[in-house]
C-alpha positions in Angstrom: -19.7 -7.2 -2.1 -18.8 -3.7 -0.6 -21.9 -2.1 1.2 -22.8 1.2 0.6 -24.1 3.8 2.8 -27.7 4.9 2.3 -28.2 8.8 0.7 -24.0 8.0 -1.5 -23.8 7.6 -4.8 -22.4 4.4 -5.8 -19.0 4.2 -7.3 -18.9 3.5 -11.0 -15.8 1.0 -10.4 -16.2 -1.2 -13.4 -15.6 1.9 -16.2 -13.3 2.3 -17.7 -10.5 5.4 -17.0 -11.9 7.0 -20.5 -15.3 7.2 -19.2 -17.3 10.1 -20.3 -17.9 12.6 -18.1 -21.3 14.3 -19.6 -21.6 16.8 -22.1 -20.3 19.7 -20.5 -18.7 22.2 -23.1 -15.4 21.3 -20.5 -15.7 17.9 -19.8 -12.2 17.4 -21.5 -10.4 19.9 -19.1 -12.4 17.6 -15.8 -10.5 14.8 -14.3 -11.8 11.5 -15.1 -10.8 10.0 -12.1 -10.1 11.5 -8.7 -8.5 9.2 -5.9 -9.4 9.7 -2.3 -6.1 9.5 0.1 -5.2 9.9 3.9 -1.4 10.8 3.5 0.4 10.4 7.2 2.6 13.5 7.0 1.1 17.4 7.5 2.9 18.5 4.7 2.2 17.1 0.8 5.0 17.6 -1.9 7.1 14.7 -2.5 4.8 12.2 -3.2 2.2 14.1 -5.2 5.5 15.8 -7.3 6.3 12.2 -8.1 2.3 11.3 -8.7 1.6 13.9 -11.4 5.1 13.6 -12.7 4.0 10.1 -13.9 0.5 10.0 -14.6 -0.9 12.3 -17.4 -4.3 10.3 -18.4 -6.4 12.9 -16.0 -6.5 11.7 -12.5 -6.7 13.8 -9.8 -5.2 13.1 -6.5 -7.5 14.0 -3.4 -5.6 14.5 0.1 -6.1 14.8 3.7 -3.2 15.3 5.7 -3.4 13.5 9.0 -0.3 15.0 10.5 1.3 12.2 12.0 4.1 13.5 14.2 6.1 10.5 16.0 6.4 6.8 14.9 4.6 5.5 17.9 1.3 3.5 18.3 -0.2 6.8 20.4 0.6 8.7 17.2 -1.1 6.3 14.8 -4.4 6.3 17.0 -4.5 10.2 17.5 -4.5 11.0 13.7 -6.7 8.1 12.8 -9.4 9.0 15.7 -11.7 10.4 13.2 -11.7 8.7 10.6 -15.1 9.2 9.6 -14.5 12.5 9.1 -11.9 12.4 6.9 -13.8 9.9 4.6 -17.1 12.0 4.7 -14.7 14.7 3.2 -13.4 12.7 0.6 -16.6 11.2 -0.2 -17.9 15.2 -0.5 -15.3 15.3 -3.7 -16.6 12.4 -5.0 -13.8 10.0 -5.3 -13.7 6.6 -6.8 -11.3 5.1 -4.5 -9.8 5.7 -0.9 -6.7 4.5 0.4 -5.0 5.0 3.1 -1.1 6.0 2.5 2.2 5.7 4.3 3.7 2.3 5.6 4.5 3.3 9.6 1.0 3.0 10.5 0.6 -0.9 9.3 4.1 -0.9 10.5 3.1 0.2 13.9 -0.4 -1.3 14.3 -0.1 -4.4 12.4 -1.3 -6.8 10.1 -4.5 -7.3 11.6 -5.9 -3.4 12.7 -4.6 -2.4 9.0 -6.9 -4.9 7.5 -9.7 -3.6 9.8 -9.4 -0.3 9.1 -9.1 -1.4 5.4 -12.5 -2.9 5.6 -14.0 -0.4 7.9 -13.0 2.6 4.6 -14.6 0.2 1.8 -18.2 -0.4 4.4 -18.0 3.0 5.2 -17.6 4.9 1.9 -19.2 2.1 -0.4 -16.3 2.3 -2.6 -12.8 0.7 -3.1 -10.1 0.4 -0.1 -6.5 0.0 -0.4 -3.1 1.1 1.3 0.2 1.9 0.3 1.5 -1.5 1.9 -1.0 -3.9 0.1 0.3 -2.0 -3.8 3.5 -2.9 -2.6 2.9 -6.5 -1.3 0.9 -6.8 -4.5 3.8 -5.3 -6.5 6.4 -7.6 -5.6 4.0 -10.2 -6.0 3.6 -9.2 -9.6 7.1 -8.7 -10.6 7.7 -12.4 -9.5 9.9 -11.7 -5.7 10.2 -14.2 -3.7 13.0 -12.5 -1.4 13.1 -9.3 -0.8 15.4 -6.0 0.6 14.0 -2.9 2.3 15.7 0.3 2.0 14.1 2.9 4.4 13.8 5.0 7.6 12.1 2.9 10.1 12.9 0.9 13.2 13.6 -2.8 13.2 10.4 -3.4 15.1 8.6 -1.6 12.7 10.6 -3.7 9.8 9.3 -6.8 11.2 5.9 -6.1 11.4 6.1 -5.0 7.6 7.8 -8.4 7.0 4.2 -9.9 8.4 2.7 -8.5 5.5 5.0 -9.9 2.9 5.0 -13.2 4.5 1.0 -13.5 3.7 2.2 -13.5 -0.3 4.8 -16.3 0.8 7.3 -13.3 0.3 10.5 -13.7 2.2 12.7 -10.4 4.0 16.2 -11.1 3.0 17.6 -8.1 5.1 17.6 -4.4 5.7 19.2 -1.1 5.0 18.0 1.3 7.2 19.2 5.0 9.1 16.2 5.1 11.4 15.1 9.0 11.5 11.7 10.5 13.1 8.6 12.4 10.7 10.2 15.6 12.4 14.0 14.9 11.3 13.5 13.9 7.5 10.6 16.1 7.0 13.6 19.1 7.3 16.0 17.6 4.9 16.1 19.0 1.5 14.8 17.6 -1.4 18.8 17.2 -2.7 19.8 15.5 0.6 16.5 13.1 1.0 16.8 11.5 -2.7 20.6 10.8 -2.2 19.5 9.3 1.0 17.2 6.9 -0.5 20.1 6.2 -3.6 23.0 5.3 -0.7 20.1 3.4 1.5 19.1 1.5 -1.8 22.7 0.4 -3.0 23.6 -0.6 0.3 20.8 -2.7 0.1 21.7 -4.4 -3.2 25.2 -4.7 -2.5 24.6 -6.5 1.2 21.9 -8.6 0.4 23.3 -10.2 -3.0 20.5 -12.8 -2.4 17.5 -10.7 -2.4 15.5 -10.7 -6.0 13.8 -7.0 -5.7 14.0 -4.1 -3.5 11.9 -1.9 -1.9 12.8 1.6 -0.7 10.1 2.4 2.1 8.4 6.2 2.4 6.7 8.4 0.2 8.0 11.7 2.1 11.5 11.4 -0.2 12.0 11.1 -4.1 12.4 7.9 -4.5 11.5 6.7 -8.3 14.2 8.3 -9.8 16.5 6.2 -7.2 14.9 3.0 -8.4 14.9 3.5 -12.0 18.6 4.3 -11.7 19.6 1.1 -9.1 17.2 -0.9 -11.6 20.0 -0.4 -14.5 22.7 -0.2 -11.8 21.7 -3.5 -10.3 19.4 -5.6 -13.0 17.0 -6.9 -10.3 13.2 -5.0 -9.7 13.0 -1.7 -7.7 9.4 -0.8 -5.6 8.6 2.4 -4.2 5.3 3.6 -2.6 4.7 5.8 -5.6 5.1 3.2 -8.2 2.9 0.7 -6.2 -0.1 3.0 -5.5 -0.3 4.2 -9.0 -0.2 0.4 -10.2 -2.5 -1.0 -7.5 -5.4 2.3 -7.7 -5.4 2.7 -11.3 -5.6 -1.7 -11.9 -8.8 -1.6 -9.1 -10.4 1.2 -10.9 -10.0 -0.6 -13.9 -8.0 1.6 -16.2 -4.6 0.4 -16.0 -2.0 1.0 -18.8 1.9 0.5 -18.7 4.0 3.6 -18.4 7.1 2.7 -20.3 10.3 4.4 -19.4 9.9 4.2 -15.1 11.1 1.2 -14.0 9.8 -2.7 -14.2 6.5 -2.2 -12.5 5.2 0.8 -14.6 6.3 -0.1 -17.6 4.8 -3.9 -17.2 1.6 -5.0 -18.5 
């Protein structure tokens, strides 16, 4: 049972998405849910575009930059320092839900600090925790992979930490395809040049590892569901991307789920 901290509201977790709000004279205009997130990078765009471009039903994305700046284990405990602060924030707009987004800093802290800062956001806010690499554990798990490929723009250290957390669902890595770049470097590449990244990064992927049964392409900072709707037809075998996973994992724990046909195996499943 997830404690909650004396003087906050407690999160209505068990309603459904088509809750009613009250009987304000705009209540249909209001969001019905709003979903608290720490996003690693200082600038949002990609991965909001890509939220809202997918789901319609009302939910509002609530986001705190942390601004991390290097892919280094310095890095991860500078932005994450005061954490507090950013939840009591979150918890001011009232969200249903916090999670913590972006793979490097499970990637760089590991399996065990993730799952205590995990904990430490569900104690501390009294509501539902989650993380961009538990959706996409939990995604792969869904879809039925049992070996995997990464597509993405991190180190081989910080692949095999990520493999950790795959490994705990008895998922296997069956190889990488990666061009290793820092925040600073893809951050300044256009929108053109970063989703044609993430398309050559995926089908080199696909093509090397003939034995893997899904993909992932790693990061929300690029467009990346377009990529894995298109490798999907391209290749026949399941496509995961941080987008696609959080929506799947936040909207199944608050309970208001509902395929989105059109966008790949894991939205459009039931």
């Amino acid at each position: 049972m997830v404690e909650t901290v004396p003087g906050r509201v407690p999160a209505q977790v068990t309603a459904p998405c088509s809750r009613s709000i009250g009987g304000q004279m705009f209540e249909g205009d209001l969001p019905k849910r709003k979903i608290g997130v720490l996003t690693p990078l200082p600038v949002i765009d990609n991965g909001a575009y890509e939220f809202y471009r997918l789901v319609k039903d009302r939910v509002m994305l609530v986001m705190i930059p942390v601004g991390l700046a290097e892919f280094t284990d310095k890095d991860v405990e500078r932005v994450f320092k005061p954490i507090d602060r950013y939840l009591d924030k979150l918890m001011e707009r009232r969200v249903d839900i916090v999670v913590q987004s972006g793979v490097p800093l499970p990637a760089l802290i590991g399996v065990a600090a993730h799952d205590r800062l995990i904990a430490h956001m569900a104690n501390y806010t009294g509501r539902p925790a989650s993380s961009s690499i538990l959706g996409v554990v939990e995604a792969a798990k869904h879809l039925g992979i049992s070996r995997i490929a990464f597509a993405n723009k991190w180190t081989d250290a910080m692949n095999a930490t990520l493999g950790e957390f795959f490994a705990r669902m008895n998922i296997a890595i069956e190889g990488v395809a990666s061009k290793v770049l820092a925040p600073s470097q893809f951050q300044g590449m256009s929108g053109a040049d970063n989703i044609d990244l993430a398309y050559a990064l995926g089908r080199q992927a696909l093509r090397d590892f003939p034995g893997a049964d899904g993909l992932y392409i790693g990061g929300g900072a690029w467009l990346s569901q377009p990529v894995a709707e298109a490798l999907e037809a391209e290749f026949g075998r399941p496509v995961i991307t941080n987008v696609s996973a959080m929506i799947r994992n936040v909207l199944t724990r608050l309970n208001c789920w509902a395929p989105i046909p059109g966008h790949g195996r894991l939205l459009g499943s039931a």
